[in-house]
C-alpha positions in Angstrom: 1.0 20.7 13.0 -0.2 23.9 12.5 -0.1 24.0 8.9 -1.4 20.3 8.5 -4.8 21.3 10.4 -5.2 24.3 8.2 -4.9 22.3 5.0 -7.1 19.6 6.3 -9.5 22.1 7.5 -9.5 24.0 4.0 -10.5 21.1 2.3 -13.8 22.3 0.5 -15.7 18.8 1.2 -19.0 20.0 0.0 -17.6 22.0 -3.2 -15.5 19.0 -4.3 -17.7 16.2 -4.0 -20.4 18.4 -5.9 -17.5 19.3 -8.8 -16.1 15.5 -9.1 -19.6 13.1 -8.8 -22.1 16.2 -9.4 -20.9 17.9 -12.0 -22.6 20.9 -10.0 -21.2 23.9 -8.0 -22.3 23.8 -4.5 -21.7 27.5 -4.4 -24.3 28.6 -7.3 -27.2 26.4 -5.6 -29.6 26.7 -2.4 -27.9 29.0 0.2 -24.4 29.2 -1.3 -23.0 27.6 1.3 -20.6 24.2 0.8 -21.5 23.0 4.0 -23.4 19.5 5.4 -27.3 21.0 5.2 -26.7 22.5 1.8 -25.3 19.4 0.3 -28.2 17.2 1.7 -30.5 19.7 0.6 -29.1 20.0 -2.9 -27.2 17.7 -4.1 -29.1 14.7 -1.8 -28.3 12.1 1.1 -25.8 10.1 -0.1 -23.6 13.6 -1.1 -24.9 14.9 2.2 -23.4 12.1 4.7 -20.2 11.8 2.7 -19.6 15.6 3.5 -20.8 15.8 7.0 -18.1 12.4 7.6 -15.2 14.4 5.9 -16.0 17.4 7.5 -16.1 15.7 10.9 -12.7 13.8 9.7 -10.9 17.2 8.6 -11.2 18.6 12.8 -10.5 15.0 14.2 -7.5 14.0 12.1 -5.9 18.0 12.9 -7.1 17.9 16.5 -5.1 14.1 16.9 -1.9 15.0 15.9 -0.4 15.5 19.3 -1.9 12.7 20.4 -0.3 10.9 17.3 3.0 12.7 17.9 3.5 12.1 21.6 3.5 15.4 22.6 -0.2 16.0 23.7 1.2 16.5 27.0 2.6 19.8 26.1 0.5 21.0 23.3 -3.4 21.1 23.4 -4.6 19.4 20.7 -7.9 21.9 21.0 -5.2 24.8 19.9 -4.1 22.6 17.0 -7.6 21.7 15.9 -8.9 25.4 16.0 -6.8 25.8 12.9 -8.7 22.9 11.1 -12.0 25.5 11.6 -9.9 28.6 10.6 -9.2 26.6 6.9 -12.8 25.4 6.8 -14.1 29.1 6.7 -11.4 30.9 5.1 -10.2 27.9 2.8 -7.2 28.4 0.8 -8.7 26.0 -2.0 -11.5 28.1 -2.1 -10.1 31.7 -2.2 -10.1 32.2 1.0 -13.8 31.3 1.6 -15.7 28.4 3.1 -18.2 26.9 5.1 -19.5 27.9 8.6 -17.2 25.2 10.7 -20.2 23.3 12.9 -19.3 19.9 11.4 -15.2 20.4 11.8 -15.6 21.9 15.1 -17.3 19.1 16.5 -14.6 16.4 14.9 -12.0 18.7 17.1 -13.9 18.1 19.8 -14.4 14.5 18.8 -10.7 13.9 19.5 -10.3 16.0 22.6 -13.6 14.7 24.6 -15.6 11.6 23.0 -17.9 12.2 25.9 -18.7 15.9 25.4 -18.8 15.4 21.9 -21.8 13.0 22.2 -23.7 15.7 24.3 -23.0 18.6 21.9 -24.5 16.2 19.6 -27.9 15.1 21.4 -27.9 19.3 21.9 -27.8 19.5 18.0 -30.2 16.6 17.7 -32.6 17.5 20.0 -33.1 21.1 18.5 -33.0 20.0 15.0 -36.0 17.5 15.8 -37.4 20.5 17.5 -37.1 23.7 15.5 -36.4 21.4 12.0 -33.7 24.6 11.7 -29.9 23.0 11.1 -28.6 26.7 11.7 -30.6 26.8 15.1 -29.6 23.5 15.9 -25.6 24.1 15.3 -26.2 27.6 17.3 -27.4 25.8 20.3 -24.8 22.9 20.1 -21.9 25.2 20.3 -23.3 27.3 22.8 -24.3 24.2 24.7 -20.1 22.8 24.0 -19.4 26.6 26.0 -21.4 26.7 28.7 -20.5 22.8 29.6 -16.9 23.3 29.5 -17.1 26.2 31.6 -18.9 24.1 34.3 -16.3 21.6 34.3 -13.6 24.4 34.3 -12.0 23.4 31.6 -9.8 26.9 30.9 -8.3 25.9 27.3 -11.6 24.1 26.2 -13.8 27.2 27.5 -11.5 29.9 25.4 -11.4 27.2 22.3 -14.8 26.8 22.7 -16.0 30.5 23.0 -14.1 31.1 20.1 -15.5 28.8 18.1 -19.6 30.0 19.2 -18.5 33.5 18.3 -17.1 32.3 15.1 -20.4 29.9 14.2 -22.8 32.9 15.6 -21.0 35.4 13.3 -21.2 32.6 10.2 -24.7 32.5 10.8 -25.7 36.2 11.1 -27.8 35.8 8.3 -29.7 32.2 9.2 -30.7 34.5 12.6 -32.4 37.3 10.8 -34.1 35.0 8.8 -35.0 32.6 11.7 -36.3 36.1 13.7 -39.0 36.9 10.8 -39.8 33.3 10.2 -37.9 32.8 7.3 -35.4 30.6 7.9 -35.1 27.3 6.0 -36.2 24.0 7.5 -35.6 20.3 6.9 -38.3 18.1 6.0 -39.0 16.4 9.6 -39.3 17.4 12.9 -41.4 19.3 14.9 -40.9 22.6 13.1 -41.3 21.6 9.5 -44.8 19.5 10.8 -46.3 22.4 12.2 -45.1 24.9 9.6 -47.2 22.3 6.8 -50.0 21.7 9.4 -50.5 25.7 9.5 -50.3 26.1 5.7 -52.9 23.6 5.0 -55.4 25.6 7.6 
């Protein structure tokens, strides 16, 4: 199970889809990155939603299988699915690289807690509309999935999940500088991106 979440985790979505109905190489446009928000940004919706769906998939499909098996009584399916997120950022199709794990994380917690899941997500929402920052908005999500499951005393979920915000924190070191001098990247809606146009046309 172990090895099936890796390889479904290292599963380069973003680079794949660009190579195949693109022709492009995620990697050499926009941030680098062969994640959800650089697909949208670059190679457009349609490309965009397909990866953020696979992506998702890849942590749900690894995170099920001791549900699938029978055994989820005596194996966490969280400790299966944190090896989905270790292929996504250190992918073995992609020499050992990869993308920053927001969108497989959250399919892991997809199959663990449906219900957490969807308020990890209105977290993400929320702050997206807000800041119109995808890195600031998958920063607060995961930190939102931690401090939740460590009200509900959740002792597995809590150590998966802390992992997983150090691991998303450390991916976006660089989206933090640039946030902290007002550089960062936005999308084109939300609160952010109106006031950052409102100002410019001052």
């Amino acid at each position: 199970m172990v090895v099936i979440a890796y390889l479904l985790g290292s599963i380069p979505s973003g680079l794949w889809i660009g190579q195949i109905f693109y022709h492009k190489d995620i990697r050499q446009l926009g941030s680098g990155n062969i994640g959800t928000t650089n697909t949208f940004r670059e190679l457009g919706v349609t490309a965009g939603i397909v990866v953020l769906f696979m992506d998702v998939l890849k942590g749900t499909l690894a995170a099920s299988q001791p549900y699938l098996f029978g055994i989820s009584a005596s194996v966490n399916p969280l400790l299966i699915g944190l090896f989905a997120s270790l292929g996504h950022t250190c992918s073995i199709f992609d020499h050992f690289h990869g993308g920053k794990a927001v969108a497989t994380s959250a399919g892991i917690l997809l199959a663990y807690n449906p219900e957490l899941f969807g308020v990890a997500c209105c977290f993400f929402i929320g702050t997206l509309l807000l800041t119109s920052m995808a890195s600031c908005a998958s920063i607060v999500g995961v930190s939102a999935m931690f401090i939740i499951a460590l009200c509900e005393r959740d002792l597995i979920l809590s150590i998966v999940a802390g992992l997983l915000t150090v691991v998303i924190i450390w991916r976006h070191k660089s989206n933090i500088g640039r946030i902290l001098t007002g550089k960062e990247s936005m999308v084109s809606f939300g609160l952010g991106h109106y006031l950052k146009n409102h100002k410019s046309h001052e």
